[in-house]
Structure formats: structure tokens, C-alpha cells
C-alpha positions, 0 to 999 in steps of 0.5 A: 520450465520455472516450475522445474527450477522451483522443485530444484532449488526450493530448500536452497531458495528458502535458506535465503529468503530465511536470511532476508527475512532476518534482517531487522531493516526497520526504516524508522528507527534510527537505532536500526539504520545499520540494519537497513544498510546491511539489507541493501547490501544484501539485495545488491549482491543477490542481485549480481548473484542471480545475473543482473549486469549492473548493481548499484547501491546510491545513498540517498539523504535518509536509506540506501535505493538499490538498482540493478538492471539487465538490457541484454534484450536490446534496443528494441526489446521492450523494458520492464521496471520492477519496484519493490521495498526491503524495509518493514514495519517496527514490530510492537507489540512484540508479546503479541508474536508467536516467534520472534519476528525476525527468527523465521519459521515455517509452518501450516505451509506458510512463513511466519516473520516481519516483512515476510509479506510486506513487502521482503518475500514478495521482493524476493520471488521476482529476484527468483523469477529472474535466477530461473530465467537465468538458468533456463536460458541465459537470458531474459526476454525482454529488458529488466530493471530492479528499483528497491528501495528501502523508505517505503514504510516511512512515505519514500520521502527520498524517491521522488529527488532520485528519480527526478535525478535519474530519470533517464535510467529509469526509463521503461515502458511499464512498472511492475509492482508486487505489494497488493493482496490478491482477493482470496486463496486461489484467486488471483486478482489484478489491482488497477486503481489505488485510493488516494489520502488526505489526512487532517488535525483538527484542533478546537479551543476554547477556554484559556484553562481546563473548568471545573464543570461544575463551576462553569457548565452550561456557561462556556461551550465545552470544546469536546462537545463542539468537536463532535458536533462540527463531526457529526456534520461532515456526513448526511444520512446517507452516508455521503461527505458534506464538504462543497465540492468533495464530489466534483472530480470524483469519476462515476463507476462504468457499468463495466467496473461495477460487474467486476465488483459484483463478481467478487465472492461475498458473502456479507455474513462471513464479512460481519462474522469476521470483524464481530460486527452487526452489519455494514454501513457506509454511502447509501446505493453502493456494495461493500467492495465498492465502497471499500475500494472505489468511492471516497471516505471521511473517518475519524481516526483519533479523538481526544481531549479533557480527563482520560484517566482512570477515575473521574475528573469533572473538568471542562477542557480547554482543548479538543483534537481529531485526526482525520482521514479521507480516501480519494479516488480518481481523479481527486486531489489530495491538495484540493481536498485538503483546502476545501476541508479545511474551508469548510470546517471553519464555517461549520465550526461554531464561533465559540471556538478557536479553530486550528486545521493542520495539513499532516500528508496525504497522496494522490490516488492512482488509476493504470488502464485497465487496457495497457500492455501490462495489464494484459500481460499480468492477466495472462500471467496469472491465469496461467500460474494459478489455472484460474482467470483473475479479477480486476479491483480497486484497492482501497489502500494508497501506495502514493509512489504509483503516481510518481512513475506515472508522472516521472517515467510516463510509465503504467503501473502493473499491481501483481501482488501475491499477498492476502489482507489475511496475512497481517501485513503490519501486524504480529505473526505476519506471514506469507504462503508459500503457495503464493510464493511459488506461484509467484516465481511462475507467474512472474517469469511468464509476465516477461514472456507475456509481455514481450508477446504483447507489445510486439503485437504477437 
């Protein structure tokens, strides 16, 4: 059993995810390009280590995608395609660290590094889930393939060419992807839906010159006040988006999805507790989960302009600018959005401005049916790794490269993460249970099993 295999080799299977979690492979800092290659090699050969047949390293324009399969199983053995990312996030501010983010330690039964979450040591456990099948039978039940790539944290701008390009060898009948949090310690969940995003600049100007406010107030209409202005227009009381049109392939919740969220341990005192805040807020008629992981959003993320020095400087500036995000969910358009976004802003915006709206990214939101192969699989999987039957959620988070398999591959996706939002994935002192991780190794082995059993209608 993978349990046995588990208790066998931990402190080997620590050693080497300590080496993994030492590579400083940061995808966006070009001084870290060397590091980034040498971990792509480091997953290939791993790869050929535990017993994958075929390993291919492929350079892309930007960082190495590493591939590797097995298809031993056969023709008519269903194919699992798993995805994964081997680079991380930069790690500023670095003071704010307990240890070096690329020294792991271990501690209070948890590892303490970069990417030892996000999304490295979650990579890690389904290569172990393998070796273990490996070992115990020499083979594997069905046909694996392993698509890591190393672009994630920098919005995968190379995968969608390579697997356009690649098509044929990517084929598959389901997508597994572990780099989502399940709900809380010892519950296991199962994502099936992924916000999508839509994110936006917004630039008024006013005057050619930043004004002395004294000299020229109450003349000339100061475009930070009109930025905020337009803003405050964008949502009513009820918390719902303005925008003509924002709402119309927005899909309602069915009864059944919304039992699910209400199933979900809450408590909205320990919620407020958590962030220090007085209260929740947001779309009137909708809980907290909902809101969070099933129904669109419109935030600020940035605003500024004029004097934001030390001090005071009475001026009147000449320009304003906010970023602006919106989470879309099923079945909305980044696209769309973006275009009925910017309509509106332009007829909202009062005619004292000159109005500048700029497109920066966004992605489509993604839906897996809850009814699929894998799903039911995964369900199987988990309740049996962790004794405990896991819920269905929503995410409110965009993993953008979820509607590529599905429009490229034709195939459904399967979230399994093994993570928590508590781990600080992004963050200093981010870190990953070890708990987690073993039960990961075991509930992705059965997944194999599970899925195989499944499809062939056992």
C-alpha cells in the first residue's frame, strides 16, 4: 500500500523535496533564468528516476515545459494528464521571512519555503504518488502524462502555442491539477468552478498642468475628484455592478450548488476576527462563500494621483488613475466584459475629462462538471486519503490555463488541491503541511485506481 511506501522512504522523500524547494526558480526575474532551467532539469530527471518512459525537456520562447509520460496501460486504458508549475513567486519582502525562503525548514509539522505550496511540494507529491505505484506494482493503472511548466506565476504566456503545437500528444481523457486549497485542516474539498478576470486602467485628465489649489479650486474640476466620482457609480446600494449588460451570461446558482455552500463550516465571527474587520459586505441576498467564489465582483485595486508626499502640497492634479479588477464567473467573458467596461466608463465619465481605459489581462472563468469521470474519481480519492467526504466549491481565484484544456484538449479538469488559503502562498513564511502532503501522495495514487474503476463503468 502507498501508505507503507510513505513510512518507508519519508526522510528520503524529504531530502528531495528540501532540493526541490531550494531552487530559486523565480519565472520573472530575468537574473533568475539559470535557476528556473536548472529546476526544469531537475523535475525531468526526477521524472526518468521514479519510472516515467519518456522525458522530454522543450524550450519554449520565455522557460523550459517539461513533459514526461507513461502508456504502458495501453490503448484502451483511459489517459490522466497531470498539470503542474515548478516556478514561484519573488520573495520581497524578504525581512518579513523567518528563514531564508530558499533554505527549507521544518517545523510545527509543516515546511517553511518558497513554492513549498505554490506550487513545488504540491508537483511533488503526485511524481511520489507515481514512484509508489511504481514500487508496489510496476506499473501504473491507467496512462499518466506529466505537462510541468515553468511560466505559471507569469500568466503561462508560452503554453497555449505549445499546446496548440502539441496537441496530439497531449490528448487525454481528464486533467488533473493540484494548485487549489482544500477548505479547512482536515477537510477536503473538491474545486469545480474558477473565477475568471478582467482587469482594467482607468486614467482621467484634466488640466494640462498640476494647479495650485488655491489659485484655481472651484474653476477647474480636480480629476481626483471625478475618478472617485465615476467609481462610486459603478455599484448601487446593493452591492450589485452597474455596468448595461454585466449580469447577462452571468448562470444563477441551482439549489443544489447553493446547499453545498451553505454546508460549509462558517463562522462569520472568526471570518471577521481573522481579517479585523466589523462586518462583511458585499452583493445583497448572497452568504459570504457565495459572494466570494460564485458571483462576479468590481474592486479597486489602486488609485492615485496628485501630492502623495510627506507633508502637504495644495495642488490640483492634472491626472488620476485606478487599476480595476472584476472576477467573472461562468459563463462571462473577459472580452466582453472588458468592452462593456469601458462603454460605460465613457458615458458615466463627467465631460470635463479626458478618459483613457486600457485593457491590462484578464481570463476566462472556468466550469468542470461536477458529474464527470474525474470528479467522481477525486471524490473517492479524497474521502478515502482523509476518512472524511469532501465538499464541492467554487473558487474565487483564476487559474486562466483550465479553459486552455478544456478548449485545446477537450478534456475536463480535476482541482485537487492539497493546499490552505492559511499557508501564505504568495506571501513570506510560506509553507506546506506535511500532513497534507502525505495524504496527498495517498489520495493521488487511489485517484489512478479510482478513475480507471470508473470509466470502464465498474
Amino acid at each position: 500500500m502507498t501508505e507503507s511506501f510513505i513510512a518507508k522512504n519519508k526522510e528520503r522523500m524529504l531530502k528531495e523535496l528540501t532540493e526541490l524547494l531550494s531552487i530559486p526558480s523565480i519565472s520573472t526575474e530575468p537574473s533568475n533564468a539559470a535557476d528556473v532551467q536548472r529546476c526544469a532539469e531537475w523535475i525531468a530527471d526526477h521524472c526518468r528516476a521514479i519510472g516515467m518512459t519518456e522525458t522530454r525537456i522543450y524550450p519554449t520562447p520565455g522557460h523550459p515545459i517539461v513533459y514526461a509520460e507513461w502508456l504502458g496501460a495501453g490503448a484502451d486504458a483511459p489517459t490522466v494528464l497531470f498539470y503542474g508549475h515548478y516556478d514561484v513567486q519573488p520573495v520581497d519582502p524578504l525581512h518579513l521571512w523567518t528563514n531564508p525562503p530558499f533554505e527549507p525548514v521544518f517545523r510545527d509539522g509543516k515546511v517553511f519555503a518558497r513554492g513549498a505550496t505554490d506550487d513545488k511540494g504540491q508537483v511533488f507529491l503526485h511524481l511520489k504518488a507515481l514512484e509508489a505505484l511504481f514500487a508496489e506494482r510496476g506499473s501504473l493503472p491507467v496512462n499518466v502524462k506529466l505537462l510541468i511548466e515553468g511560466e505559471e506565476e507569469i500568466g503561462s504566456p508560452n503554453l497555449e502555442p505549445f499546446m496548440n503545437e502539441y496537441r496530439e500528444m497531449l490528448r487525454c481523457d481528464t486533467v488533473l491539477i493540484s494548485d487549489t486549497p482544500i477548505f479547512a485542516p482536515g477537510l477536503p474539498s473538491l474545486v469545480y468552478g474558477l473565477r475568471g478576470l478582467c482587469y482594467m486602467e482607468v486614467e482621467f485628465t484634466g488640466p494640462n498642468r498640476d494647479l495650485h489649489s488655491g489659485t484655481f479650486g472651484g474653476a477647474v474640476h480636480n480629476p481626483i475628484n471625478a475618478l472617485a466620482e465615476t467609481i462610486a457609480r459603478l455599484k448601487d446600494g446593493f452591492g450589485r455592478i452597474t455596468i448595461p449588460g454585466f449580469y447577462g451570461d452571468v448562470v444563477p446558482l441551482t439549489q443544489e450548488e447553493r446547499e453545498d455552500f451553505a454546508r460549509l463550516p462558517y463562522n462569520d465571527q472568526a471570518y471577521c476576527d481573522e481579517l479585523d474587520i466589523s462586518s462583511t459586505y458585499g452583493e445583497f441576498g448572497y452568504s459570504t462563500y457565495e459572494r466570494t467564489g460564485a458571483r462576479p465582483t468590481l474592486d479597486v485595486n489602486g488609485i492615485w494621483g496628485g501630492f502623495i508626499g510627506e507633508g502637504a502640497k495644495t495642488v490640483l492634479p492634472s491626472k488620476a488613475t485606478a487599476k480595476i479588477s472584476m472576477r467573472l464567473v461562468p459563463h462571462q467573458k473577459t472580452d466582453t466584459i472588458a468592452a462593456l467596461f469601458e462603454e460605460h466608463i465613457r458615458t458615466i465619465a463627467p465631460p470635463t475629462m479626458k478618459v483613457k481605459v486600457t485593457n491590462l489581462h484578464g481570463a476566462d472563468p472556468a466550469l468542470t462538471p461536477r458529474d464527470s469521470d474525474g470528479v467522481k474519481a477525486a471524490v473517492k480519492a479524497l474521502e478515502y486519503a482523509y476518512n472524511a467526504k469532501p465538499v464541492l466549491s467554487r473558487e474565487g481565484g483564476s487559474i486562466p490555463v483550465c479553459l486552455l484544456f478544456d478548449t485545446i484538449l477537450n478534456a475536463p479538469t480535476v482541482l485537487m488541491g492539497f493546499g490552505l488559503n492559511t499557508e501564505n502562498a504568495h506571501s513570506p513564511d510560506e509553507h506546506f503541511s506535511l500532513e497534507n502532503f502525505e495524504k496527498g501522495i495517498i489520495a493521488t495514487s487511489v485517484f489512478y485506481d479510482e478513475f480507471l474503476s470508473i470509466a470502464r463503468g465498474a
